[in-house]
C-alpha positions as CSV (number, residue, x, y, z in Angstrom):
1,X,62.1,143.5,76.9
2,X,64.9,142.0,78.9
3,X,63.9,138.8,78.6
4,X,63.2,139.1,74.7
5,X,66.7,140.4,73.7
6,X,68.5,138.3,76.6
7,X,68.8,134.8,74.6
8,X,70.3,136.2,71.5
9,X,73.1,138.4,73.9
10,X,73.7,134.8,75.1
11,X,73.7,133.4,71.6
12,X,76.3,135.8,70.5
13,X,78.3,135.7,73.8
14,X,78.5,131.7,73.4
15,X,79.2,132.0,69.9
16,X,82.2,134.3,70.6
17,X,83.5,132.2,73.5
18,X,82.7,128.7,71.4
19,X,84.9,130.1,67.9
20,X,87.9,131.5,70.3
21,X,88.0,127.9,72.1
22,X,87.7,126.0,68.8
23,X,90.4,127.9,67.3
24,X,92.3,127.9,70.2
25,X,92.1,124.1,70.7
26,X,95.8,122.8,70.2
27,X,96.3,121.2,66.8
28,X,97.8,117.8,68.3
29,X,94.8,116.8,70.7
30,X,92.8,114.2,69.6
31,X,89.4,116.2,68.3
32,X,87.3,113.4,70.6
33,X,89.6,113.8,73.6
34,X,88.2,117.7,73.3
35,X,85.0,116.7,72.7
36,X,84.7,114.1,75.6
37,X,86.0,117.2,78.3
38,X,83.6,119.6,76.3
39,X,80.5,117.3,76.8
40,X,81.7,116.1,80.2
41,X,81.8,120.1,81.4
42,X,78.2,120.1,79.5
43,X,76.4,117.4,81.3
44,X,78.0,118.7,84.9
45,X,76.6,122.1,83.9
46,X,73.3,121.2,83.1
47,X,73.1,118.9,86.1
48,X,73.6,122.1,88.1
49,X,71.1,124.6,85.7
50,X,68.7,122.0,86.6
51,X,68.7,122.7,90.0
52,X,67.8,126.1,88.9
53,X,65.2,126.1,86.6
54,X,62.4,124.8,88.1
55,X,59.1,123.7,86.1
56,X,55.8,121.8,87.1
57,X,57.8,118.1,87.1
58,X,61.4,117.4,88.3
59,X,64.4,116.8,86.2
60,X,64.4,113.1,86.1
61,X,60.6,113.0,85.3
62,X,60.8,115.1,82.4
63,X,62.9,112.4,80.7
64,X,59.8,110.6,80.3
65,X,58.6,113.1,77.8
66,X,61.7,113.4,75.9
67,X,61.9,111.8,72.0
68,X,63.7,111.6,69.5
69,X,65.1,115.5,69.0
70,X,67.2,114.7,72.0
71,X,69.4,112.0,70.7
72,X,70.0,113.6,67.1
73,X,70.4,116.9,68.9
74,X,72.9,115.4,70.6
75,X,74.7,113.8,67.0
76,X,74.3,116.8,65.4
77,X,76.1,118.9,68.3
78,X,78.8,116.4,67.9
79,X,79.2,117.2,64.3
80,X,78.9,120.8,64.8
81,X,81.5,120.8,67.2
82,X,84.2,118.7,65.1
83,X,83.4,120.4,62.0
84,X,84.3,123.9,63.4
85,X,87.5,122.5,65.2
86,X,88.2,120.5,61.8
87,X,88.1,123.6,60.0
88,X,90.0,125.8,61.7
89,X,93.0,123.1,62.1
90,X,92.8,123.3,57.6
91,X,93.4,127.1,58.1
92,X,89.6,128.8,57.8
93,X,90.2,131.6,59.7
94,X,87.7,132.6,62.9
95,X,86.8,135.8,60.8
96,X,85.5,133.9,57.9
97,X,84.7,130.4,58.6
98,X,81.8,131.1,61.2
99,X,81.0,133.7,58.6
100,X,80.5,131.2,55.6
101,X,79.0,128.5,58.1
102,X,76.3,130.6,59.2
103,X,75.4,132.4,56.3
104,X,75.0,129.1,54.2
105,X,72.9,127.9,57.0
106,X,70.6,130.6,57.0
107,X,70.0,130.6,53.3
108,X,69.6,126.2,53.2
109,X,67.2,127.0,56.8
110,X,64.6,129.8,54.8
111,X,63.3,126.8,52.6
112,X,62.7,124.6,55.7
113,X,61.2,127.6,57.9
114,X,58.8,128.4,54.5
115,X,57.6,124.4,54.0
116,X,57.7,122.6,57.1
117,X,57.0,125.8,59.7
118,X,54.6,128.2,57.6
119,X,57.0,131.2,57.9
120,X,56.3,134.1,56.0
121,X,59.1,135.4,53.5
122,X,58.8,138.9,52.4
123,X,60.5,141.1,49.4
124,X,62.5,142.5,52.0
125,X,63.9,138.7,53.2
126,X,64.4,138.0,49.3
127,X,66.6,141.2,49.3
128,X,68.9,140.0,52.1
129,X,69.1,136.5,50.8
130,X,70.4,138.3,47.6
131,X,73.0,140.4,49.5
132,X,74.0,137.7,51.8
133,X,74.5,135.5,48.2
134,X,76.6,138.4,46.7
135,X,78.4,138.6,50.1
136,X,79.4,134.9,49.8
137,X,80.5,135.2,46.6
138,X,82.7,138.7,47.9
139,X,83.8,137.0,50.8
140,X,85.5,134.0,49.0
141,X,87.6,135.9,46.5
């Protein structure tokens, strides 16, 4: 059970910590200068983890098995990263932004779970997809 609801405790931990350091991110630096420290602490820390985490091959061997999700995860952090800090310097506040962010990406992720990954949607799902429409809608007024 541990194991099971440990990932999304750390989800919602790093979610908390990563909007309070965005927002809190002074308004002057250079977005890339951040970005550079952010990814710089990254790499370190997963140098470490590695040391940690120990599977069948070693870290360096496993890059031979890596492709292409690795390099466009990377690109896509990147944007991820400067579009929350670029919104909160235009004023979204941390309440609402992550709010709006995450509930349009859950409703544009529903079609892609249904097509590409055979995920089941029930009357129940459609219900919440309503409400979380409705709350949108509420939300922005």
């Amino acid at each position: 059970m541990f194991m099971y609801v440990f990932p999304i405790v750390l989800i919602v931990a790093s979610n908390i910590a990563y909007n309070l350091c965005q927002k809190l991110t002074p308004q002057d630096v250079n977005p890339f200068s951040a970005l550079f420290i952010t990814y710089l602490t990254a790499a370190i820390l997963s140098l470490i983890g590695s040391l940690f985490y120990k599977t069948n091959k070693g870290f360096l061997q496993s890059f031979n098995e890596l492709n292409w999700t690795s390099l466009v995860l990377g690109i896509t952090i990147v944007g991820l990263e400067l579009g929350y800090l670029l919104a909160y310097r235009e004023g979204w506040n941390i309440s609402v932004g992550s709010l709006v962010a995450n509930i349009i990406l859950a409703l544009m992720l529903i079609p892609i779970g249904i097509l590409f990954f055979k995920e089941g949607f029930s009357v129940y799902q459609i219900t919440g997809v309503l409400l979380c429409i409705i709350g949108l809608l509420l939300i922005n007024k």
